[in-house]
C-alpha positions as CSV (number, residue, x, y, z in Angstrom):
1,X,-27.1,-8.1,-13.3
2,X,-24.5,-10.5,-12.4
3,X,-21.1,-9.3,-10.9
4,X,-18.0,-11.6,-11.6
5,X,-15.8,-10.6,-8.6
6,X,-13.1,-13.8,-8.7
7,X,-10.2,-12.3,-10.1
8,X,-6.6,-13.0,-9.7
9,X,-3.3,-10.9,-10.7
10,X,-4.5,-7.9,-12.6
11,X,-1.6,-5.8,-14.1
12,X,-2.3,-2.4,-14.2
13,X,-1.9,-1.2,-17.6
14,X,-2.4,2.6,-19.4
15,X,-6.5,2.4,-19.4
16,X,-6.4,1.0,-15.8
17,X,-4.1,3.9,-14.5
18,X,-6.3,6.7,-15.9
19,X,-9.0,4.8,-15.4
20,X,-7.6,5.0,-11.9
21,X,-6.6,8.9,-11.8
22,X,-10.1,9.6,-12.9
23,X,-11.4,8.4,-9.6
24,X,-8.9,9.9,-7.3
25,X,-9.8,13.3,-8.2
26,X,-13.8,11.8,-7.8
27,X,-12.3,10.8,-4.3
28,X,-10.1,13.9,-3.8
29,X,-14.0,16.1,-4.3
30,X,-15.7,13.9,-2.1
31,X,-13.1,13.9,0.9
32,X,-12.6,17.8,0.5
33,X,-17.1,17.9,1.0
34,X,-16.9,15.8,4.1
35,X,-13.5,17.3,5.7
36,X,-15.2,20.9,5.4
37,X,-18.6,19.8,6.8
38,X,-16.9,16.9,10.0
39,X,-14.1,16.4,12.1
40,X,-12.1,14.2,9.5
41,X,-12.2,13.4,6.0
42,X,-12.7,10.0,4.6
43,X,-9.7,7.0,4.0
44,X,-7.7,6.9,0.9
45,X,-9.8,3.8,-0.8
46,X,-7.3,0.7,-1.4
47,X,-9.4,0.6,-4.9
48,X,-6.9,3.8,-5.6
49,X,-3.9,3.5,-3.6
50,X,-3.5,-0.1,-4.9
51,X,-3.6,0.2,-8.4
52,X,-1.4,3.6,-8.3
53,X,1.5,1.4,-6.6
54,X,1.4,-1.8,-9.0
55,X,1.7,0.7,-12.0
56,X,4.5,2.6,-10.6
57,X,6.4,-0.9,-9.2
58,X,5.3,-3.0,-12.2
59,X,3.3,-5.5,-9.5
60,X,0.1,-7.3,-10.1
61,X,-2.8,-6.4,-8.3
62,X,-4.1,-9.4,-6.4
63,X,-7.7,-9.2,-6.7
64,X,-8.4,-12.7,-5.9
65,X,-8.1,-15.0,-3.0
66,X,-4.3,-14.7,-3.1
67,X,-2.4,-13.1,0.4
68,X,-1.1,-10.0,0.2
69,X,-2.1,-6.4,-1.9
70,X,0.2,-7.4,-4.7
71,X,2.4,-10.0,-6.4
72,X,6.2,-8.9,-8.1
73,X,5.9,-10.7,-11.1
74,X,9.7,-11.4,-11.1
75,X,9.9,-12.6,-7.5
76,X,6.5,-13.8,-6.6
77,X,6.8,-11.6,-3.4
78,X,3.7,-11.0,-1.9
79,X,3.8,-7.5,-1.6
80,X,1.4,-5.1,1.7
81,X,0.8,-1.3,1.0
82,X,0.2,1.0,3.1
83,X,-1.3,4.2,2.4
84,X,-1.9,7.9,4.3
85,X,-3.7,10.7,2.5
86,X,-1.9,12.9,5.4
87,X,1.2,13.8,4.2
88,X,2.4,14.9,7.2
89,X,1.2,12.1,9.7
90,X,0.2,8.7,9.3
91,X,-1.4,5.6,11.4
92,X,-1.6,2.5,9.6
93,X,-2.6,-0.5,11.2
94,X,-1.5,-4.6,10.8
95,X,-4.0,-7.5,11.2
96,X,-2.5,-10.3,13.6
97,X,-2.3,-12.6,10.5
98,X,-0.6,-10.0,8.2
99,X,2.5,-11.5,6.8
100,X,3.9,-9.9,3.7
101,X,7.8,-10.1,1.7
102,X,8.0,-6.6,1.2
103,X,5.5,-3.5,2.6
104,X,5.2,-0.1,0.7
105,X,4.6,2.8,2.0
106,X,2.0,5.0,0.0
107,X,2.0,8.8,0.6
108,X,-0.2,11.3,-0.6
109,X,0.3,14.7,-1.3
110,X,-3.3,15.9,-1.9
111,X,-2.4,19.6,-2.8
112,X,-0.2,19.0,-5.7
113,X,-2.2,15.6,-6.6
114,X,1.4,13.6,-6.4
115,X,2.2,10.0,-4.5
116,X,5.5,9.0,-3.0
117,X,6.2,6.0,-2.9
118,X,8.3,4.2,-0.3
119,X,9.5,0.5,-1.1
120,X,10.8,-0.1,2.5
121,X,12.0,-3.3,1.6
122,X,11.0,-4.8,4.8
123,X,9.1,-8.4,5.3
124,X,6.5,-9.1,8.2
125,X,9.1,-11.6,10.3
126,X,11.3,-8.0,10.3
127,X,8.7,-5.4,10.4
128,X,7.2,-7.4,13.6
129,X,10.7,-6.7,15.7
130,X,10.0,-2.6,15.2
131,X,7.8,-1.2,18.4
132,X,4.3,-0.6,18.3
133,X,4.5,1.4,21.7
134,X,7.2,1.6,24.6
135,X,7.0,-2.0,26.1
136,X,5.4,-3.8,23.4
137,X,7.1,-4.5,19.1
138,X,4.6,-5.4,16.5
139,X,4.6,-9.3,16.9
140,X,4.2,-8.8,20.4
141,X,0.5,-7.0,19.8
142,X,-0.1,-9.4,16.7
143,X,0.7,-12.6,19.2
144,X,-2.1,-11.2,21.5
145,X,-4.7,-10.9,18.3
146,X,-4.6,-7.0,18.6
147,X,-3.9,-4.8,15.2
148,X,-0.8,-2.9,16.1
149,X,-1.1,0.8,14.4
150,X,2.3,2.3,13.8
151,X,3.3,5.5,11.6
152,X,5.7,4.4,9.1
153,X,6.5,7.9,7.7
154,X,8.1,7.9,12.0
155,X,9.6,4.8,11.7
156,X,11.0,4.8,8.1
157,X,10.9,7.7,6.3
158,X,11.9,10.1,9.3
159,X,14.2,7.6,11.1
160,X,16.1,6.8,8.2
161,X,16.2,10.0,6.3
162,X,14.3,8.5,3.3
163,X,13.5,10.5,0.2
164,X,10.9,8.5,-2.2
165,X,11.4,5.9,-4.1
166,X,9.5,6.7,-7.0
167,X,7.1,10.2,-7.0
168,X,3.8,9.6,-9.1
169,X,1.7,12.7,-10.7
170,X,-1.7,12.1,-10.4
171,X,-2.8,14.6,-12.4
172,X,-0.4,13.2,-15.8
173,X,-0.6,9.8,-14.8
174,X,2.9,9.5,-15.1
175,X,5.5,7.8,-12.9
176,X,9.2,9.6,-12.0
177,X,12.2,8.3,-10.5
178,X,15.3,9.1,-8.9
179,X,17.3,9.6,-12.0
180,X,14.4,12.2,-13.6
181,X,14.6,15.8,-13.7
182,X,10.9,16.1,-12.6
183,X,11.6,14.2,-9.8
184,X,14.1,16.6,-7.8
185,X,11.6,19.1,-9.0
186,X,8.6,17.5,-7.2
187,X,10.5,16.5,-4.2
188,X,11.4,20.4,-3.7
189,X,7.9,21.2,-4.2
């Protein structure tokens, strides 16, 4: 069986997304198995996480040989995500070679199946002046071919008071924002 894997910009339409949901809660089954029976569960897989954040920011999924997680149709950006499936805590880490326009953060709530989504609005050049410990920023560890791991739910969303941009449920594949009633509702949740 042959596997054509050269893809490009995929944009992540209403099949895709379920298609999509479908698997998280395959994922969500698996990773509650292996937390109950070892020390840690298993990472989010950029196969979900991905896909979930070009459907609720209306980016393509690059899939091909193209830099970067995601494309912005209108803007070209190339766009990094970032996701924790700890709500509360996060370590995400940067190869020295990352660059990226803009970096989203992912966050998922596993207990009510929801996603918050950050747009921090943030390019690598920017992101590399934040620290990655008390002597040393991000482009310092990147210059020395290390991958600098940071928490950006410490850096962004608890330093600057942020509140999601958009909040995705899982379970009715359905994106809110700011200006829906279900969002307040979720974000109280």
């Amino acid at each position: 069986m042959v596997i054509y894997n050269e893809f490009g910009h995929i944009k992540i339409d209403e099949a895709r997304i379920d298609e999509t949901c479908n698997a998280y809660f395959k994922w969500k089954d698996l990773n509650t198995y292996i937390s109950n029976n070892s020390h840690r569960g298993i990472n989010m897989p950029d196969a979900i996480s991905e896909p979930m954040g070009c459907y609720c920011l209306n980016y393509l999924w690059n899939r091909g040989d193209e830099s970067g997680d995601a494309t912005d149709p209108e803007t070209g950006e190339k766009i990094e995500f970032k996701a924790t499936s700890r709500f509360d805590g996060d370590l995400s880490s940067f190869g020295p070679k990352c660059k990226f326009d803009n970096l989203v953060f992912l966050r998922f709530k596993l207990d009510d199946n929801l996603l918050y989504i950050y747009n921090l609005k943030i390019n690598s050049e920017d992101f590399g002046r934040y620290p990655a410990n008390k002597k040393e920023t991000i482009q310092d560890q990147k210059n020395q071919g290390r991958r600098p791991h940071v928490s950006l739910q410490k850096l962004f969303v608890e330093e600057k008071n942020l509140d999601p941009d958009i909040i995705f449920d899982i379970r009715k594949c359905k994106a809110y924002n700011r200006l829906s009633k279900e969002y307040n509702r979720f974000l109280n949740k």
